[in-house]
N, C-alpha and C positions, 0 to 999 in steps of 0.2 A: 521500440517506442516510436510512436510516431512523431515525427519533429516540425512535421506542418504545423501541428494546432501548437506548440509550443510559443507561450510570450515572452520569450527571450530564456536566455541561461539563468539571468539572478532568480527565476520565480523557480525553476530547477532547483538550483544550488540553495532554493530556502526552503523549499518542501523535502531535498534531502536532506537537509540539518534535520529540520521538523522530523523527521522518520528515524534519524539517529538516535533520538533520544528516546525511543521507543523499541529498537531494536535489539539490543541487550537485551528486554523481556521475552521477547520474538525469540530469538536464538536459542534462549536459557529451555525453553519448551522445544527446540526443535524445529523452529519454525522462520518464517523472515517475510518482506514484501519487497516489491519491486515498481517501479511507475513504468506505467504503461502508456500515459499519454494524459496533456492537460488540454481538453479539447476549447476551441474557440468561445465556447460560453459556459467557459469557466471551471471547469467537470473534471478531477482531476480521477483516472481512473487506473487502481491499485493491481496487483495481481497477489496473495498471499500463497505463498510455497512450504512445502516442507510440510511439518504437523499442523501449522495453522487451517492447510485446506481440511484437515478431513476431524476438524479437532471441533465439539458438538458446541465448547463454547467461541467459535471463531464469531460468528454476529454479533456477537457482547463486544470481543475483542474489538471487532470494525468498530461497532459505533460507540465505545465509553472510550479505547484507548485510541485508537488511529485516529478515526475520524476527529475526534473531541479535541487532540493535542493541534490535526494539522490545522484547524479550524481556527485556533486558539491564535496558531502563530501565523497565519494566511486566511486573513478572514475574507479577502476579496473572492478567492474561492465559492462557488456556490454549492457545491455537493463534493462528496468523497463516497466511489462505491469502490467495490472489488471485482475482478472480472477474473472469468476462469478459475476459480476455487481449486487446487490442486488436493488430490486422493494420493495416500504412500501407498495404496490398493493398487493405484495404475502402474502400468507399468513403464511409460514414460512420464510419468511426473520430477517434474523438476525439484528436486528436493536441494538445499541450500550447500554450499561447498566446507 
């Protein structure tokens, strides 16, 4: 993660709450996310692992379940994508522990 463009720990520790409560669905499939970095104007950018990357409804998932809860609960945020989309095809994809 990058921790230059980071605005402190609390905006952290409320975007990992925010993802908590989305993760239990994440797992239950196979799957999970991870923060990558909140960059300086605001861009908070995700990485999805496990079955989420290779899973044909992940863009639903991004933007009705991810995006829509972190948004809800950190509206200062301007955007929420995904970077790196993981495949269980590849052979070094990071699939969840």
């Amino acid at each position: 993660m990058n921790t230059d463009t980071l605005n402190g720990n609390d905006l952290l520790e409320r975007i990992e709450k925010s993802l908590d409560k989305i993760r239990p669905y994440l797992e239950a499939d196979g799957g999970n996310v991870k923060v990558l970095e909140i960059t300086t104007d605001m861009v908070l950018r995700l990485e999805l692992l496990g079955a989420c990357g290779n899973c044909p409804m992940s863009t639903m998932t991004m933007k009705a379940g991810i995006e829509e809860t972190i948004k809800r609960d950190l509206p200062e945020l301007k955007e929420v994508e995904a970077i790196n989309i993981t495949s269980t095809k590849n052979p070094n994809a990071k699939l969840p522990n």
